[in-house]
mmCIF file of the N, C-alpha and C atoms, coordinates in Angstrom:
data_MODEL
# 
_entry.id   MODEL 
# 
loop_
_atom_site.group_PDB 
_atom_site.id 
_atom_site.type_symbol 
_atom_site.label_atom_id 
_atom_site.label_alt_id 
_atom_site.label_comp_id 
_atom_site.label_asym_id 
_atom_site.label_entity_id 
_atom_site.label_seq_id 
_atom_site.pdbx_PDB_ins_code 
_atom_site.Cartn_x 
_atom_site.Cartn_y 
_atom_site.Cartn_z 
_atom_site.occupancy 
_atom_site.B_iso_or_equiv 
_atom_site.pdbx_formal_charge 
_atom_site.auth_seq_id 
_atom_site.auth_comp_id 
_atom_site.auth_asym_id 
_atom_site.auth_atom_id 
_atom_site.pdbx_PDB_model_num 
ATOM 1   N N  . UNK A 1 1  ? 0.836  -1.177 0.000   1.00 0.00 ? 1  UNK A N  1 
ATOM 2   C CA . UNK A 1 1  ? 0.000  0.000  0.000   1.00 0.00 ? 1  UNK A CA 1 
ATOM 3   C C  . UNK A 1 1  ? 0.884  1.245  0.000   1.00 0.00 ? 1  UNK A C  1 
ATOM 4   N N  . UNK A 1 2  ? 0.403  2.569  -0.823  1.00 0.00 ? 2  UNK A N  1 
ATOM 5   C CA . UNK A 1 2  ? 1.554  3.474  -0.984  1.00 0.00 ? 2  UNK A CA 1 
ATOM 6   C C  . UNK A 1 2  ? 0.670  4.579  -0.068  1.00 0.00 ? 2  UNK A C  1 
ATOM 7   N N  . UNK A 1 3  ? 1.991  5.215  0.690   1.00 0.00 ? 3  UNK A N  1 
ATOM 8   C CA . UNK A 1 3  ? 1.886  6.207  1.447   1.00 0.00 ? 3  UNK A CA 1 
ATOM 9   C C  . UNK A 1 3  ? 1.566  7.445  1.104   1.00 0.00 ? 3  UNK A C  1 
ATOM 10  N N  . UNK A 1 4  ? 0.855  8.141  2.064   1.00 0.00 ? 4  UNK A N  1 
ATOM 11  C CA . UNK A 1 4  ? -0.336 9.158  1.761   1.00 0.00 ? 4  UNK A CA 1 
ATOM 12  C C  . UNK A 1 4  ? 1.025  10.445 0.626   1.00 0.00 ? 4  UNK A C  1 
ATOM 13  N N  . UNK A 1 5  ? 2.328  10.126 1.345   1.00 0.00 ? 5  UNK A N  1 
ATOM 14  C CA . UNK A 1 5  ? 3.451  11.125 0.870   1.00 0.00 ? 5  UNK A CA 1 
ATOM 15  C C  . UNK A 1 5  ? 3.121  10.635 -1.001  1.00 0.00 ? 5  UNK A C  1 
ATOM 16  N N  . UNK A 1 6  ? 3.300  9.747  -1.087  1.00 0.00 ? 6  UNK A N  1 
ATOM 17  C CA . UNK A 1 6  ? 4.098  9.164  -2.161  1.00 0.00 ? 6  UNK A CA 1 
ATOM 18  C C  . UNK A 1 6  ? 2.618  9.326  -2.833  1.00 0.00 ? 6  UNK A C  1 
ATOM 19  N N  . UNK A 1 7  ? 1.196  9.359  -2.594  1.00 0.00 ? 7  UNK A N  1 
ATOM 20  C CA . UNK A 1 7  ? 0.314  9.557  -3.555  1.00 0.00 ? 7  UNK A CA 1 
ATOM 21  C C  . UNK A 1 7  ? 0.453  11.262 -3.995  1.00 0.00 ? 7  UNK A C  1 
ATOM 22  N N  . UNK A 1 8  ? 0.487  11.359 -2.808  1.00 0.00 ? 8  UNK A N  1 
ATOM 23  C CA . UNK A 1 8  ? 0.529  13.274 -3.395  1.00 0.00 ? 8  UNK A CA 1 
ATOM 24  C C  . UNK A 1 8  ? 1.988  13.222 -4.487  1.00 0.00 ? 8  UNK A C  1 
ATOM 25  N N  . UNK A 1 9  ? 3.223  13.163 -4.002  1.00 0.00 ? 9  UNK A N  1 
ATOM 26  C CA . UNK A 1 9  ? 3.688  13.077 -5.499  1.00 0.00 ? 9  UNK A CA 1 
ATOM 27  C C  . UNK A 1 9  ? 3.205  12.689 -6.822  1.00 0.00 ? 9  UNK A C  1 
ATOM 28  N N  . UNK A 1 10 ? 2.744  11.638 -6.645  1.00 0.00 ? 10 UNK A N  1 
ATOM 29  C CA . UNK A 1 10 ? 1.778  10.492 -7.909  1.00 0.00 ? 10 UNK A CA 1 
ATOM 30  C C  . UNK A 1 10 ? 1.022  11.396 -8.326  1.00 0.00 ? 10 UNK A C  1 
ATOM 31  N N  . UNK A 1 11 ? -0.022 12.255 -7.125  1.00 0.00 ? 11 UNK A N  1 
ATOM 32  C CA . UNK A 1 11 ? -1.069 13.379 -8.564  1.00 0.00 ? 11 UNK A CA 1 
ATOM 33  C C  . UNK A 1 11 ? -0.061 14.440 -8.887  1.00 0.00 ? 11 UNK A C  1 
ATOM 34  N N  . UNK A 1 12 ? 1.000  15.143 -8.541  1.00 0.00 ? 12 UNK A N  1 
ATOM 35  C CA . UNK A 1 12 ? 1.823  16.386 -9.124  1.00 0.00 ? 12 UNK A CA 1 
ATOM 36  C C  . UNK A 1 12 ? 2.188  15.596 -10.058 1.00 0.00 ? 12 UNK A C  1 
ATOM 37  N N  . UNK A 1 13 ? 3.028  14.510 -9.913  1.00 0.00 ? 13 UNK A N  1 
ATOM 38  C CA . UNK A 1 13 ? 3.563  14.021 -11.017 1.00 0.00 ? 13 UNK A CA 1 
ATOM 39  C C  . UNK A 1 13 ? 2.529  13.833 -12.520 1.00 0.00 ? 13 UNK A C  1 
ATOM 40  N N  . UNK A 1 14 ? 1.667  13.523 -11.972 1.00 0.00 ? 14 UNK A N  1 
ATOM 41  C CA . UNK A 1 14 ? 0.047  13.576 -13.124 1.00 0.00 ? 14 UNK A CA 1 
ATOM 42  C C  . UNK A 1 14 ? -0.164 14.967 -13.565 1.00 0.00 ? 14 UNK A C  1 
ATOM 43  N N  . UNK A 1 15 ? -0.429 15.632 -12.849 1.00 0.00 ? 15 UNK A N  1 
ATOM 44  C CA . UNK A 1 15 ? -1.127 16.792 -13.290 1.00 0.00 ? 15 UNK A CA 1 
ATOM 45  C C  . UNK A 1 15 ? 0.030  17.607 -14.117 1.00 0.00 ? 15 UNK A C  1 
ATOM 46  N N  . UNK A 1 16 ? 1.237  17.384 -14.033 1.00 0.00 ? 16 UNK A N  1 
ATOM 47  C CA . UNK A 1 16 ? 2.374  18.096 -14.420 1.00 0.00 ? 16 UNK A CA 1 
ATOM 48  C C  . UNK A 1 16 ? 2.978  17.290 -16.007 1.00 0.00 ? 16 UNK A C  1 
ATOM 49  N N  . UNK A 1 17 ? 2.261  16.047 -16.202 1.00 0.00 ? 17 UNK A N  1 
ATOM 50  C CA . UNK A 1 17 ? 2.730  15.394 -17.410 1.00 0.00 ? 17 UNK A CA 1 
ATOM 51  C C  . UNK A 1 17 ? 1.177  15.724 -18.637 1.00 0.00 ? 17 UNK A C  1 
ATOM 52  N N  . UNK A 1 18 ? 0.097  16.490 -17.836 1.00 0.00 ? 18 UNK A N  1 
ATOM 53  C CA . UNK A 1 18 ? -1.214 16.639 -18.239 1.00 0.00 ? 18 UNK A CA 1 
ATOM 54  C C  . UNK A 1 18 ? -0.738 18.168 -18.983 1.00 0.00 ? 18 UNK A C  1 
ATOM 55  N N  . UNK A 1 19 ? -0.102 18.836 -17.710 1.00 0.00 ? 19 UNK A N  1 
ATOM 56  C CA . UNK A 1 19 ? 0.324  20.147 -18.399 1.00 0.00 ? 19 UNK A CA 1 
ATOM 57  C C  . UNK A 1 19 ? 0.760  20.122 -19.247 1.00 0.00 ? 19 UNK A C  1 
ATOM 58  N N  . UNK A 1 20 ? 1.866  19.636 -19.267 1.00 0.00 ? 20 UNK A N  1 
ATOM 59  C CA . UNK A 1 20 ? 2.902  19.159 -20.203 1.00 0.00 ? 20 UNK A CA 1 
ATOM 60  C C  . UNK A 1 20 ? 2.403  18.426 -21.930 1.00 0.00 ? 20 UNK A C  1 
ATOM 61  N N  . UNK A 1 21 ? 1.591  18.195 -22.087 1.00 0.00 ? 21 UNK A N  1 
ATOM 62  C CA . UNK A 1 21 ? 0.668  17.706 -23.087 1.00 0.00 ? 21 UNK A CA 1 
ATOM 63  C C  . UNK A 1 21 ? 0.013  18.741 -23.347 1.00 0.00 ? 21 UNK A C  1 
ATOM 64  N N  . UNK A 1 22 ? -0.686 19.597 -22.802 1.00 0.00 ? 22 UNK A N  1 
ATOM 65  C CA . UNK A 1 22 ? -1.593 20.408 -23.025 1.00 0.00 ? 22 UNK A CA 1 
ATOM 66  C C  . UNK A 1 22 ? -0.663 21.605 -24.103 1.00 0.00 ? 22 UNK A C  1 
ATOM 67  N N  . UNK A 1 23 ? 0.406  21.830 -23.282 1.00 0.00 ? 23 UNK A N  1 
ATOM 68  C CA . UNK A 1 23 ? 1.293  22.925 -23.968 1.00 0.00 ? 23 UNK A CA 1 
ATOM 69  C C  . UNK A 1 23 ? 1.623  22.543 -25.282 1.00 0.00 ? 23 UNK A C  1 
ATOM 70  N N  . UNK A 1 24 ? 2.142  20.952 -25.116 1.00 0.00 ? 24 UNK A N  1 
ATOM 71  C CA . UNK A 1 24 ? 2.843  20.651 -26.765 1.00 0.00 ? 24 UNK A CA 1 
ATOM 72  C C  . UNK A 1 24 ? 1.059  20.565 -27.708 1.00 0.00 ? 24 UNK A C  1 
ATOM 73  N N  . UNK A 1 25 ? 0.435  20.297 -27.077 1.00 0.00 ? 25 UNK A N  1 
ATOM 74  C CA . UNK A 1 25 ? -0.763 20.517 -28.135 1.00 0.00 ? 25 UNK A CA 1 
ATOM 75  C C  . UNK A 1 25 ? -1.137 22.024 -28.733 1.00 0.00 ? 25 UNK A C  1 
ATOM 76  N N  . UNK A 1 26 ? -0.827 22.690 -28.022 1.00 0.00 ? 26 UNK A N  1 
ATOM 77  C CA . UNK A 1 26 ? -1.088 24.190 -28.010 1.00 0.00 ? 26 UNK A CA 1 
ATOM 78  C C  . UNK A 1 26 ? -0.187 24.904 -29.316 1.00 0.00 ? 26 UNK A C  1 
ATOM 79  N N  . UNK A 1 27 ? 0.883  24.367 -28.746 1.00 0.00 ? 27 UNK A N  1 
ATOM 80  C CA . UNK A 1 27 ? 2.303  24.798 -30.010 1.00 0.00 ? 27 UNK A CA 1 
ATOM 81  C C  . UNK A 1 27 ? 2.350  23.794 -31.207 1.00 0.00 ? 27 UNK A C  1 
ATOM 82  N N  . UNK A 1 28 ? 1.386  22.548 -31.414 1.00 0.00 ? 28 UNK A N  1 
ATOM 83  C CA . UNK A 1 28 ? 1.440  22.238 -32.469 1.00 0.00 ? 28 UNK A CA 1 
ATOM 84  C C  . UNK A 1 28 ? 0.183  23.002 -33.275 1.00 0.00 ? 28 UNK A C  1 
ATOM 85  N N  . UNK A 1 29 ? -1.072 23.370 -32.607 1.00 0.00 ? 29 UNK A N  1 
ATOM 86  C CA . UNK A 1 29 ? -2.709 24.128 -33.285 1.00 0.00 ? 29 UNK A CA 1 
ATOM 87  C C  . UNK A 1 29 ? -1.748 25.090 -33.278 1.00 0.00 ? 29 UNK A C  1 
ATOM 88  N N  . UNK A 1 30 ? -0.593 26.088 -32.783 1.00 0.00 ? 30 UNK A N  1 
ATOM 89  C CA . UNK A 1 30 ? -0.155 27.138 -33.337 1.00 0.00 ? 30 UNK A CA 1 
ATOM 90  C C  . UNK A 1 30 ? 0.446  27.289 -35.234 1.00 0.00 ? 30 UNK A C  1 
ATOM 91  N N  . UNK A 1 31 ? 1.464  26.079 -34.785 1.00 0.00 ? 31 UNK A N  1 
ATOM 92  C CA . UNK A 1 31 ? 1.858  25.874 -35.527 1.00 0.00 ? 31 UNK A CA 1 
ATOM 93  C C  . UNK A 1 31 ? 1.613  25.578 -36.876 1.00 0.00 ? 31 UNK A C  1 
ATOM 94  N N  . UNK A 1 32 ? -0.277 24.624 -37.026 1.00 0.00 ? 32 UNK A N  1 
ATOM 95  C CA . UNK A 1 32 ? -0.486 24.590 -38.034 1.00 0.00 ? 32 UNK A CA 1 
ATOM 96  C C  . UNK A 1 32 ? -1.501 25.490 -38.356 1.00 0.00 ? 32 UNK A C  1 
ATOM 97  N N  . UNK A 1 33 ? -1.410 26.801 -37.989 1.00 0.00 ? 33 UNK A N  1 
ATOM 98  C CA . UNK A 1 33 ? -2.467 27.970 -37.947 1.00 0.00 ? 33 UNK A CA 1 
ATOM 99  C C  . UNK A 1 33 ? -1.828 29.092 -38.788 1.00 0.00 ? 33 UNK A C  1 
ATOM 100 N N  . UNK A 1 34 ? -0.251 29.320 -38.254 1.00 0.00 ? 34 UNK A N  1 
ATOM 101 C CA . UNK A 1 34 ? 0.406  29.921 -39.112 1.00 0.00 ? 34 UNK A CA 1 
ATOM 102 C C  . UNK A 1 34 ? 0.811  29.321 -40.197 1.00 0.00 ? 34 UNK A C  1 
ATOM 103 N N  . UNK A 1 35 ? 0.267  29.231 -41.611 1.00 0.00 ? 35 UNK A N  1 
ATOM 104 C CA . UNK A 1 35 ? 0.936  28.805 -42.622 1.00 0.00 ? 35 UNK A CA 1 
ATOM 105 C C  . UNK A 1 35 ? 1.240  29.928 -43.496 1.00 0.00 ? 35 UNK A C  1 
ATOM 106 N N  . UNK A 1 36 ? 2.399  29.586 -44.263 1.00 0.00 ? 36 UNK A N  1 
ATOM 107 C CA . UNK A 1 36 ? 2.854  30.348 -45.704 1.00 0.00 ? 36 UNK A CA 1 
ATOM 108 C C  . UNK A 1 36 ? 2.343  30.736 -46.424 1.00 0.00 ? 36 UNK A C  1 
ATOM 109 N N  . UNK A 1 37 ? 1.678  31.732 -47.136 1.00 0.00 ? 37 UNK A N  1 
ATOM 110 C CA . UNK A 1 37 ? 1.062  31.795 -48.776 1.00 0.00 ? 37 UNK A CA 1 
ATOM 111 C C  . UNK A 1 37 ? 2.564  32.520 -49.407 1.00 0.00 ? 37 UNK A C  1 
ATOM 112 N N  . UNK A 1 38 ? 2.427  32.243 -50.486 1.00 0.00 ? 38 UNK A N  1 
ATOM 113 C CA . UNK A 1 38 ? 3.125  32.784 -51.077 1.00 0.00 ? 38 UNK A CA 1 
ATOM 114 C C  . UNK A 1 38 ? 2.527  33.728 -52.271 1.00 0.00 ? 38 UNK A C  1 
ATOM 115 N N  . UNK A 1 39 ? 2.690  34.960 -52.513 1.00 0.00 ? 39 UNK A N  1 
ATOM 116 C CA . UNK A 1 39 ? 1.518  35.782 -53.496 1.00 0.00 ? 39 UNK A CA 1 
ATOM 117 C C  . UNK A 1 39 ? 2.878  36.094 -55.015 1.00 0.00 ? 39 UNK A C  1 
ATOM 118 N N  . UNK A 1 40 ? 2.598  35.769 -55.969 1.00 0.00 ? 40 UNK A N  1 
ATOM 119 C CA . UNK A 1 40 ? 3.365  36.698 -56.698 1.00 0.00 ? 40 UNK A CA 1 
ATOM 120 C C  . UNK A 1 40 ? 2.667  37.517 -57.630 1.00 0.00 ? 40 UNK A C  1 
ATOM 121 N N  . UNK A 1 41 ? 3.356  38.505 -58.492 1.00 0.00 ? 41 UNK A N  1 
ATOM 122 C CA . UNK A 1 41 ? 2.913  39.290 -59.233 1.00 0.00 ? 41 UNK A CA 1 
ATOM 123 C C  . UNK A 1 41 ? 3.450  40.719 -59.448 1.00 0.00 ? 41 UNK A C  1 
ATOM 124 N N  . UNK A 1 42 ? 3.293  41.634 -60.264 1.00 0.00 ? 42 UNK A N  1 
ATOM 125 C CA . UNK A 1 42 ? 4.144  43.057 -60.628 1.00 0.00 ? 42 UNK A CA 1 
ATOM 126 C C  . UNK A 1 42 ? 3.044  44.175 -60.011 1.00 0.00 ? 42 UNK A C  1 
ATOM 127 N N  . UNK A 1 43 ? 3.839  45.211 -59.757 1.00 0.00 ? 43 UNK A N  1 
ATOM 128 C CA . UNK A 1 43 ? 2.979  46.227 -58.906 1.00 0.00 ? 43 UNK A CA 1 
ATOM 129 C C  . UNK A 1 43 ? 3.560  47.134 -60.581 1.00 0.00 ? 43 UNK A C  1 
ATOM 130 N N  . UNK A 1 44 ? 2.815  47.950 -61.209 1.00 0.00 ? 44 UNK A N  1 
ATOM 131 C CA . UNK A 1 44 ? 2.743  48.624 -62.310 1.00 0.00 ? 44 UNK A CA 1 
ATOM 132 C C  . UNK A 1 44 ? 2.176  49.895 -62.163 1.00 0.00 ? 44 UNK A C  1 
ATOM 133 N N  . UNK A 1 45 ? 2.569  50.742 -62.406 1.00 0.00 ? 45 UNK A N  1 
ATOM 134 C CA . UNK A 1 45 ? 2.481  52.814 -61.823 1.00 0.00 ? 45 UNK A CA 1 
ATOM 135 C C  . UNK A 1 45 ? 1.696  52.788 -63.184 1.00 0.00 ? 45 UNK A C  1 
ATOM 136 N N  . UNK A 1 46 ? 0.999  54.105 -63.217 1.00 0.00 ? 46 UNK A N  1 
ATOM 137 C CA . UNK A 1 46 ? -0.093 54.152 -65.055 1.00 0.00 ? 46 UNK A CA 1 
ATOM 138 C C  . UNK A 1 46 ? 0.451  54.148 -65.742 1.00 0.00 ? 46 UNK A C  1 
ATOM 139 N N  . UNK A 1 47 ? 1.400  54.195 -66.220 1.00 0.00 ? 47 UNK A N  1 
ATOM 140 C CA . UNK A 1 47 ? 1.985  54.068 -67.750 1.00 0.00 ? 47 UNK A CA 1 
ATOM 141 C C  . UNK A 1 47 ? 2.086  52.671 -67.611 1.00 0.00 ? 47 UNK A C  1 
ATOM 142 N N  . UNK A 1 48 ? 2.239  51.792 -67.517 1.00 0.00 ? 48 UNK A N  1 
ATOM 143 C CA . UNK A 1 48 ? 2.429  50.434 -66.990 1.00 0.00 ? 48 UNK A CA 1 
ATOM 144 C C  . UNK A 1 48 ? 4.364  49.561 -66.155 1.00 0.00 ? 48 UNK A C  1 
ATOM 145 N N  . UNK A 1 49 ? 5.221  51.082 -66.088 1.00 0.00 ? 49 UNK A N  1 
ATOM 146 C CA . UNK A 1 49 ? 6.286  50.898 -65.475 1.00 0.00 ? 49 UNK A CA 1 
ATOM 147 C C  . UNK A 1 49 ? 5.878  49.782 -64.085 1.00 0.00 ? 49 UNK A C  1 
ATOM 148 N N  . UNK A 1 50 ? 7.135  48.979 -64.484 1.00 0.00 ? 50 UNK A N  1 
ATOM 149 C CA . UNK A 1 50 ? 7.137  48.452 -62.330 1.00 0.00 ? 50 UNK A CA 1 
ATOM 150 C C  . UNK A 1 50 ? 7.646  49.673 -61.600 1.00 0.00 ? 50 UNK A C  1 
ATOM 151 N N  . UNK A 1 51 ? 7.171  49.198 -60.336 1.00 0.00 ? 51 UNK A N  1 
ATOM 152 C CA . UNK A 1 51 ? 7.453  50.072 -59.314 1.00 0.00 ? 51 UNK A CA 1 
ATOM 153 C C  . UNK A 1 51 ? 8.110  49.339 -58.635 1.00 0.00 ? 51 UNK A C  1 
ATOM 154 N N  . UNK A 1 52 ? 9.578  49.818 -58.201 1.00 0.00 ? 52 UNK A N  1 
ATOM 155 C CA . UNK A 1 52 ? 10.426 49.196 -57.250 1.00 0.00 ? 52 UNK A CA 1 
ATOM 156 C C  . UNK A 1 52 ? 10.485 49.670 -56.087 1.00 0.00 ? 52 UNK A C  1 
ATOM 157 N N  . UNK A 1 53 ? 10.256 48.471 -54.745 1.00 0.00 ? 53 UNK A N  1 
ATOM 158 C CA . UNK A 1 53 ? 10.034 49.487 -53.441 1.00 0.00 ? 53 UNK A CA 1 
ATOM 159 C C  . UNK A 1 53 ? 8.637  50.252 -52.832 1.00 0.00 ? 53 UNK A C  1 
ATOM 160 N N  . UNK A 1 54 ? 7.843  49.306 -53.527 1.00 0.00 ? 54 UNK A N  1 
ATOM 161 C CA . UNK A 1 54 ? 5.904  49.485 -53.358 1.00 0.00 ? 54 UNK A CA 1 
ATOM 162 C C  . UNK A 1 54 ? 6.035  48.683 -52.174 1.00 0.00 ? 54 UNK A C  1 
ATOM 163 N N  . UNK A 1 55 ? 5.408  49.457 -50.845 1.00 0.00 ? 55 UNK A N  1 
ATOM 164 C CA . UNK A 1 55 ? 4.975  48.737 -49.982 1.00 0.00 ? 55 UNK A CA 1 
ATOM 165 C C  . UNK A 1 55 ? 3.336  48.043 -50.245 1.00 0.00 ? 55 UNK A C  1 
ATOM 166 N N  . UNK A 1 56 ? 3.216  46.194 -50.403 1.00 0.00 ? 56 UNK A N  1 
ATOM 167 C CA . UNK A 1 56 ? 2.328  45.828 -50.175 1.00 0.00 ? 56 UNK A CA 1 
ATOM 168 C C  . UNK A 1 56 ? 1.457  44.925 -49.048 1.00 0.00 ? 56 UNK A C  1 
ATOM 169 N N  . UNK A 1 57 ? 0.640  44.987 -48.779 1.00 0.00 ? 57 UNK A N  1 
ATOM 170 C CA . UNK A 1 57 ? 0.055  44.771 -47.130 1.00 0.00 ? 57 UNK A CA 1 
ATOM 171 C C  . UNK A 1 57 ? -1.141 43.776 -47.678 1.00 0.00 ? 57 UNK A C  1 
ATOM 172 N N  . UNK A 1 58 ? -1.389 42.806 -46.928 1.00 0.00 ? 58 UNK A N  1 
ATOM 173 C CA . UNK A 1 58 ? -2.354 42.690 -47.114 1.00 0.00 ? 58 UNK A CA 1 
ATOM 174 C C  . UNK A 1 58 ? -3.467 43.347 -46.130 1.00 0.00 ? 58 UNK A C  1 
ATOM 175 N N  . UNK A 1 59 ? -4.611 43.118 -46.468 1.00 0.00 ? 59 UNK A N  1 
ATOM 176 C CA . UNK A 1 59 ? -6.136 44.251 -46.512 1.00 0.00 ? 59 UNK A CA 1 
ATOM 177 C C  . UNK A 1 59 ? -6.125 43.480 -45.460 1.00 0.00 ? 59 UNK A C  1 
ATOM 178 N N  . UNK A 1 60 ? -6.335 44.293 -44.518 1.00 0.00 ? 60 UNK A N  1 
ATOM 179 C CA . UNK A 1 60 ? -6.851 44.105 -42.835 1.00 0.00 ? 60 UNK A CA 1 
ATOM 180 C C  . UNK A 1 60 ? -6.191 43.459 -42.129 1.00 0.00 ? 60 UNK A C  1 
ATOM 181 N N  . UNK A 1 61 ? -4.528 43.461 -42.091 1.00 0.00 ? 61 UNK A N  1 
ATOM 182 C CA . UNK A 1 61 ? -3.789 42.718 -41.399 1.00 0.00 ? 61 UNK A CA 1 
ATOM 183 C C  . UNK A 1 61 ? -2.687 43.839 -41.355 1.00 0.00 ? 61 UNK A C  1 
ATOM 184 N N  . UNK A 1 62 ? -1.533 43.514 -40.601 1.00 0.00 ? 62 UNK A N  1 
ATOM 185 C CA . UNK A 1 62 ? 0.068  44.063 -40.707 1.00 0.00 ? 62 UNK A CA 1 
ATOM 186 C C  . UNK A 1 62 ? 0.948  43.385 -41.820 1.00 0.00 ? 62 UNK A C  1 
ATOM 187 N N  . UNK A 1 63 ? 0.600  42.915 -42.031 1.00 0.00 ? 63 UNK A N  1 
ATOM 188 C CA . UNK A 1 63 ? 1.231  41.766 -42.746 1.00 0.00 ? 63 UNK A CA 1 
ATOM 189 C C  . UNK A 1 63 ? 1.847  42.418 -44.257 1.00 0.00 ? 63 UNK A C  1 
ATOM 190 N N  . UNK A 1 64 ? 2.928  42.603 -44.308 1.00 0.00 ? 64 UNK A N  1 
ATOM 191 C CA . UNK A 1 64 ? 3.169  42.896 -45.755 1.00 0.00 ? 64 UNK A CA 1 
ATOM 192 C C  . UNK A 1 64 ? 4.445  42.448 -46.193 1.00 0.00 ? 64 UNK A C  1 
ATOM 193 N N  . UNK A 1 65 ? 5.159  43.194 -47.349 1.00 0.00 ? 65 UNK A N  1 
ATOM 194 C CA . UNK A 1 65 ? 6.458  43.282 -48.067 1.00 0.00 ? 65 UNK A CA 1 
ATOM 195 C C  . UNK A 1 65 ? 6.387  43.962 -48.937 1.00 0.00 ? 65 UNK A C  1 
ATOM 196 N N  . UNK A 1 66 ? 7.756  44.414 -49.498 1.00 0.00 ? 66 UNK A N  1 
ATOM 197 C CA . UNK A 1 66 ? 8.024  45.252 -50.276 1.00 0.00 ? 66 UNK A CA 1 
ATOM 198 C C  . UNK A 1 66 ? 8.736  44.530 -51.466 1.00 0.00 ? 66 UNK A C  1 
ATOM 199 N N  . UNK A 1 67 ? 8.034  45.347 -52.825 1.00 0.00 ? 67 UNK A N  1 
ATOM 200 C CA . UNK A 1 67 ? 8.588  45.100 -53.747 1.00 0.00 ? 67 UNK A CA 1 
ATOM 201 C C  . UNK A 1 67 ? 10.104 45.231 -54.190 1.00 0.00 ? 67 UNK A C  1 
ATOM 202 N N  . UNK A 1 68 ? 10.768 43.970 -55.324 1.00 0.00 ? 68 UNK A N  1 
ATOM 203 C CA . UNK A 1 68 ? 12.493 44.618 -55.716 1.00 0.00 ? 68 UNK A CA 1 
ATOM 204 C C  . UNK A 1 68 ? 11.881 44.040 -57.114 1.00 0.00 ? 68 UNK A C  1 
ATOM 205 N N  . UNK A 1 69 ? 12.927 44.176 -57.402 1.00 0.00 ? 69 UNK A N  1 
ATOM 206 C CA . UNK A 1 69 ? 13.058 43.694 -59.516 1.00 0.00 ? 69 UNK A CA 1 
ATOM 207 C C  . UNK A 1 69 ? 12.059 43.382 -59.869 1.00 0.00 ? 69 UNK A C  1 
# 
């Protein structure tokens, strides 16, 4: 029969391998939440020149980059 000491370790030890699961689940739904798009295409001023150095964003986010070549 195990001692009243040694059960209370037994639930920390539980509840701390529960945590421990919970987190790596957390950082994997992160993980597959942030994915990549990749967008291409030419940013063109009216005459139809590129524009080098067009900041583009996408619409309703922070999210952007800037145009080169």
């Amino acid at each position: 029969m195990r001692s009243s000491k040694n059960l209370f370790l037994f639930g920390r030890a539980e509840q701390l391998r529960r945590l421990c699961f919970m987190v790596l689940l957390s950082v994997l739904a992160i993980g597959a939440y942030a994915q990549n798009k990749s967008v291409t295409g030419t940013v063109v001023d009216t005459t139809g020149e590129s524009v080098i150095g067009a900041s583009v964003l996408v619409q309703g986010t922070t999210n952007g980059t800037i145009t080169d070549f």
